[in-house]
C-alpha positions as CSV (number, residue, x, y, z in Angstrom):
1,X,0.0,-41.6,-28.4
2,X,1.7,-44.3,-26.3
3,X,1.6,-44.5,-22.2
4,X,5.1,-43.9,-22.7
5,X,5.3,-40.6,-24.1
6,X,2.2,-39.6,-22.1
7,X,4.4,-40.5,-19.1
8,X,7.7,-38.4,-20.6
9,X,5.6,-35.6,-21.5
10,X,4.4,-34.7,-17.7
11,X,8.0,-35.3,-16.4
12,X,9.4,-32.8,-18.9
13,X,7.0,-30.1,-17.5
14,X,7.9,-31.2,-13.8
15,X,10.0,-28.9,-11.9
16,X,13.3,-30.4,-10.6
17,X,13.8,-30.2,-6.5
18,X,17.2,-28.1,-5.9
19,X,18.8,-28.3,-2.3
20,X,16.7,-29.3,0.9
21,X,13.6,-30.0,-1.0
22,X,13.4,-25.9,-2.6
23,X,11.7,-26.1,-6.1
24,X,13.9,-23.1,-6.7
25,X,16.9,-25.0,-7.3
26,X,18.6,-21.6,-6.0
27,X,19.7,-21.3,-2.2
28,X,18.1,-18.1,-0.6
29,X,21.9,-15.9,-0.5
30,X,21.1,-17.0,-4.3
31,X,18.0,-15.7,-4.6
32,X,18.9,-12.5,-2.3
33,X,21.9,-11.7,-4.2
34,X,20.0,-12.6,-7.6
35,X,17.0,-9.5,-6.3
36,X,19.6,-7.3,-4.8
37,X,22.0,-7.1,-7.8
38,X,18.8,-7.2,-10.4
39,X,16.8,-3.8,-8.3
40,X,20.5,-2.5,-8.6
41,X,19.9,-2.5,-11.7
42,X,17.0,-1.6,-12.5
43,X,16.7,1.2,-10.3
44,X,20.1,2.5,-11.7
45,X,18.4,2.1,-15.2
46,X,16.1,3.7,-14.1
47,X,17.7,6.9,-12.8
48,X,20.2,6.8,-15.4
49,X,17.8,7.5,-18.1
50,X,15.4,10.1,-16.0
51,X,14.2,12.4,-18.8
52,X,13.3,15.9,-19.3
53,X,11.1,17.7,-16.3
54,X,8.9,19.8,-19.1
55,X,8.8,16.9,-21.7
56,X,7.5,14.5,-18.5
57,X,4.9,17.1,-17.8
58,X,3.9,17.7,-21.2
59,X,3.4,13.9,-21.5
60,X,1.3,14.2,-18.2
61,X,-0.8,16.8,-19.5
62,X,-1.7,14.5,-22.7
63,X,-2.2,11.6,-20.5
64,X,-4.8,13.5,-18.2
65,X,-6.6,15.2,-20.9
66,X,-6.6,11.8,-22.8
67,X,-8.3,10.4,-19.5
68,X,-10.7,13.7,-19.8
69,X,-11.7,12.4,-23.0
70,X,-12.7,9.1,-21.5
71,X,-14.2,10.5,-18.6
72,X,-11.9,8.6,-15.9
73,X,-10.1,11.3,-14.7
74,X,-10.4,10.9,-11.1
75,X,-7.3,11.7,-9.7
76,X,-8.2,15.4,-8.5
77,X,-11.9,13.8,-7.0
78,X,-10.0,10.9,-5.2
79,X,-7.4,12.9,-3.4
80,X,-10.2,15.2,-2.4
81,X,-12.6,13.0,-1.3
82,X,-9.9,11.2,1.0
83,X,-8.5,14.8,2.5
84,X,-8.4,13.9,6.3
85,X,-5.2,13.7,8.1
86,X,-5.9,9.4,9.3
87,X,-7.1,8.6,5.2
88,X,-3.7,11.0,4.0
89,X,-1.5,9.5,6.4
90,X,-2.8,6.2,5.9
91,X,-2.3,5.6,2.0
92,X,0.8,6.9,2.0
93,X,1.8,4.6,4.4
94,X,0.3,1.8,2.0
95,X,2.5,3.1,-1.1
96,X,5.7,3.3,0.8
97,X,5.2,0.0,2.3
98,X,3.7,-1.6,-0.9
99,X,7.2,-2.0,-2.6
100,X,9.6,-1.5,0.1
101,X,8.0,-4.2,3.1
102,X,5.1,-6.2,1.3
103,X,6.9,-7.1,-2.0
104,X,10.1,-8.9,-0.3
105,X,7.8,-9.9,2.8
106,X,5.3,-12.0,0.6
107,X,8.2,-12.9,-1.9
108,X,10.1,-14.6,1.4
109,X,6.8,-15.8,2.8
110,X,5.8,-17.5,-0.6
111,X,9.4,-19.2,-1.2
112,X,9.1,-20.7,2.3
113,X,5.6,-21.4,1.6
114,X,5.0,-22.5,-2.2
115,X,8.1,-22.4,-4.0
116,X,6.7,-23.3,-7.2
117,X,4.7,-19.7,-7.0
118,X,7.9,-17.8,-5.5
119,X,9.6,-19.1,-8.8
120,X,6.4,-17.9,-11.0
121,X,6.4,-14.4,-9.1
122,X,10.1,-13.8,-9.1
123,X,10.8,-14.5,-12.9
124,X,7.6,-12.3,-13.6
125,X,9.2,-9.2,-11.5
126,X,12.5,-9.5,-12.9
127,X,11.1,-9.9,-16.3
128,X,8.5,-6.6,-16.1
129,X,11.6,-4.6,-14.9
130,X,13.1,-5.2,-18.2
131,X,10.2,-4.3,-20.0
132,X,9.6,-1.5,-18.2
133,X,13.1,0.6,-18.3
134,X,12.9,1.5,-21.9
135,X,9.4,2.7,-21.3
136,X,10.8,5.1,-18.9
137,X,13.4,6.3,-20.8
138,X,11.4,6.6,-24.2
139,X,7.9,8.0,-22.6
140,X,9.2,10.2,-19.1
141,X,5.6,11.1,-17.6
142,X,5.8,13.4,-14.2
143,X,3.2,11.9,-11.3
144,X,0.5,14.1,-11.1
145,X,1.9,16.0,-7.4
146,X,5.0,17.2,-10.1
147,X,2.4,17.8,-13.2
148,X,1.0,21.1,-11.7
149,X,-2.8,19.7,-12.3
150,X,-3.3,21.0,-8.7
151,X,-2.6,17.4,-6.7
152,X,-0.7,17.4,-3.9
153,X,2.3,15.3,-2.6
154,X,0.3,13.4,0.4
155,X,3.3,11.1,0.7
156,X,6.0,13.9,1.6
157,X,3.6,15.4,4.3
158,X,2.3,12.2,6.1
159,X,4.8,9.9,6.4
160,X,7.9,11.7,6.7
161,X,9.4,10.8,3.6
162,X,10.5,13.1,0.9
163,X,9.9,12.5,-2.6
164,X,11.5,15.5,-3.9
165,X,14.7,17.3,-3.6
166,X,17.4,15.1,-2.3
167,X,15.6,11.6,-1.9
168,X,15.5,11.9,-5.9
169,X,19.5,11.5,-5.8
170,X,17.7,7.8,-5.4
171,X,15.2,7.0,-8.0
172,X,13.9,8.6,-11.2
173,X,11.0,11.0,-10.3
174,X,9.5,11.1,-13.7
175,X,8.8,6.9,-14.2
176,X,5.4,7.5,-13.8
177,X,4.4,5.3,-16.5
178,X,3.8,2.4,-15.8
179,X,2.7,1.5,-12.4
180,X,4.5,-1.0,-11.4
181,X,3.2,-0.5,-7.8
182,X,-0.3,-1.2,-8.8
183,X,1.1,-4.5,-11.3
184,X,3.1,-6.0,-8.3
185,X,0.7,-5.5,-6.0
186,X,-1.9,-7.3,-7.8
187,X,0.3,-9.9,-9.1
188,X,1.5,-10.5,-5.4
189,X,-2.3,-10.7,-4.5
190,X,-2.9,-13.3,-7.1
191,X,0.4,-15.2,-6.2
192,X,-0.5,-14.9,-1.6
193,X,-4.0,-16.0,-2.3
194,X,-3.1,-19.6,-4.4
195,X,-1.0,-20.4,-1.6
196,X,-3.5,-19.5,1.0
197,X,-6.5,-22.2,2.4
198,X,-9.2,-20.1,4.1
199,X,-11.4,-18.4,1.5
200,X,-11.8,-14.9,4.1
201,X,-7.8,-14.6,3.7
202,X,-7.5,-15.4,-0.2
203,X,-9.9,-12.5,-0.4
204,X,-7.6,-10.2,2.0
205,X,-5.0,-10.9,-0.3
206,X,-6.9,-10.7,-3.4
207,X,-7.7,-6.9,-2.2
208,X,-4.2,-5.8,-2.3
209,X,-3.7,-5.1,-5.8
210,X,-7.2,-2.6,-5.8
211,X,-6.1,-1.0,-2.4
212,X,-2.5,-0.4,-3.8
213,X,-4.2,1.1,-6.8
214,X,-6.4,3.8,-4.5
215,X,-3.2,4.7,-2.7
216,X,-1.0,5.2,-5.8
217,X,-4.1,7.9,-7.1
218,X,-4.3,9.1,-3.5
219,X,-1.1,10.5,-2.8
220,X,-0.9,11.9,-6.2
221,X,1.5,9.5,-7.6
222,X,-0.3,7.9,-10.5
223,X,-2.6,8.1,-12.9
224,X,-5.4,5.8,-13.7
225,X,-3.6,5.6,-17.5
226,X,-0.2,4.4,-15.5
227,X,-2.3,1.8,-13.4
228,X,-4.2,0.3,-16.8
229,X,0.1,0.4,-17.9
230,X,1.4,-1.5,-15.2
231,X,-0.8,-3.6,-15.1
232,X,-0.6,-5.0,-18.8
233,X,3.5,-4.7,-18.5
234,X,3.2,-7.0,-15.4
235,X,0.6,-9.1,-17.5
236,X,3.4,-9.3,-20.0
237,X,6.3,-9.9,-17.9
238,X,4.6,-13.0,-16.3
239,X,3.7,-14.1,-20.7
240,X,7.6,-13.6,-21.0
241,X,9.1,-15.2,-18.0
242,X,6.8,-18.8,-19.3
243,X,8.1,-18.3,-22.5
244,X,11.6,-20.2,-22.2
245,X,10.2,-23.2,-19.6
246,X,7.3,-23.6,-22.6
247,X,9.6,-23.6,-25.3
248,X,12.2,-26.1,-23.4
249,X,8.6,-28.5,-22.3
250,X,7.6,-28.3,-26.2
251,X,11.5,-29.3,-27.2
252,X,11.2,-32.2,-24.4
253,X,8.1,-33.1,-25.4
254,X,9.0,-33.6,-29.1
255,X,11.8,-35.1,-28.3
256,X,10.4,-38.0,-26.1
257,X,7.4,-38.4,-29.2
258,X,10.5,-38.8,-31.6
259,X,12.3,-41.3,-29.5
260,X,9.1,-43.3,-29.0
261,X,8.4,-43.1,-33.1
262,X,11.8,-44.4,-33.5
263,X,11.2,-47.4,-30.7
264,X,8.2,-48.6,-33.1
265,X,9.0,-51.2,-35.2
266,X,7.5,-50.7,-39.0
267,X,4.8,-53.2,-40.2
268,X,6.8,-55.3,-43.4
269,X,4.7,-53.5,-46.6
């Protein structure tokens, strides 16, 4: 292959500049309005489609005996063993804040920071909420504090928030499955510590995803089935939002080997 289509090849995967220098190419009211209007909807989806209560418990009840089987059914031992009013208080802190202050605080932090990895982590988000919508409307599962297996709602007592009654005029009580706490939180880790330089804080940030994970099992809100979930929808939301910027590199990279082809004169036979 010539220098020439070696040369056209690594522009066609280079990312264009936008305005003032952002690798975006989207201003940030963009990008706000772009996250505000696509939670909207995903959180409306998400409500919309809430299922049954006893279907959602019966489909906890097969998830937890299924993690019986495979001998990972910690969520009873875990809460126990982190009974104390500073650990309770703590973790529930952690899973409120994880979505509502750490995901736009790192996602602000990163398109100041790396833009290229705000654009990675923003497409991967947007794309594992579509993914994960018709999960929660095909497969309702209620969190183990609403699947009467004897877990308690940690979250409602400590930090002052209700989760039931009236704060579930707001979301969908029953999207237990998957995680997305847990597969944000680990794909934010991932995304903080490539833009980080000191080793000590790409660890920090590296530790995110596993201390989301505790507090999600905690507070009673998840299972270890709906962590192993989230994580693999996250895994493929981040396959599915490099899908079209391979496809379009491929298309300009057979392109630029066709024009070259065509360039070459042919040898007289």
């Amino acid at each position: 292959m010539s220098t020439r289509v070696l040369t056209a090849g690594r522009w066609a995967r280079r990312p264009t500049t936008g305005a003032r220098g952002s690798l975006t190419g989207l201003g940030w009211r963009t990008e706000l309005l772009l996250f505000l209007v696509a939670y909207g909807i995903y959180t409306g989806a998400r409500w919309l489609f809430a299922g049954d209560v006893a279907e959602a418990q019966d489909h906890a009840r097969w998830i937890y005996e299924l993690e019986q089987t495979a001998h990972v059914a910690v969520e009873g031992s875990v809460q126990r063993a982190l009974d104390s009013p500073v650990a309770s208080w703590l973790f529930s802190n952690i899973y409120l804040a994880a979505q509502l202050v750490v995901v736009p605080g790192a996602l602000i932090w990163l398109y100041r920071r790396s833009p290229s990895l705000y654009r990675g982590l923003r497409n991967t988000f947007l794309a594992t909420w579509l993914i994960a919508v018709p999960v929660y409307a095909l497969f309702p599962v209620a969190p183990p504090r609403l699947a009467q297996l004897g877990m308690v709602d940690t979250v409602s007592q400590q930090a002052g928030v209700g989760l039931t009654g009236r704060s579930t005029v707001f979301y969908n009580p029953l999207a237990a499955v998957p995680s997305l706490h847990v597969g944000f939180a680990l794909a934010l880790g991932i995304g903080v510590a490539l833009a980080l330089r000191s080793r000590w804080t790409k660890v920090l940030a590296l530790l995110w995803g596993p201390l989301v994970a505790l507090a999600v099992v905690a507070t009673g809100n998840h299972y270890v089935f709906d962590i192993v979930a989230g994580v693999a929808v996250t895994a493929l939301g981040f396959a599915a939002s490099r899908l079209p910027a391979r496809l379009a590199s491929n298309d300009a990279l057979g392109s630029s080997e066709c024009a070259a082809t065509e360039g070459t004169p042919r040898r007289a036979g």
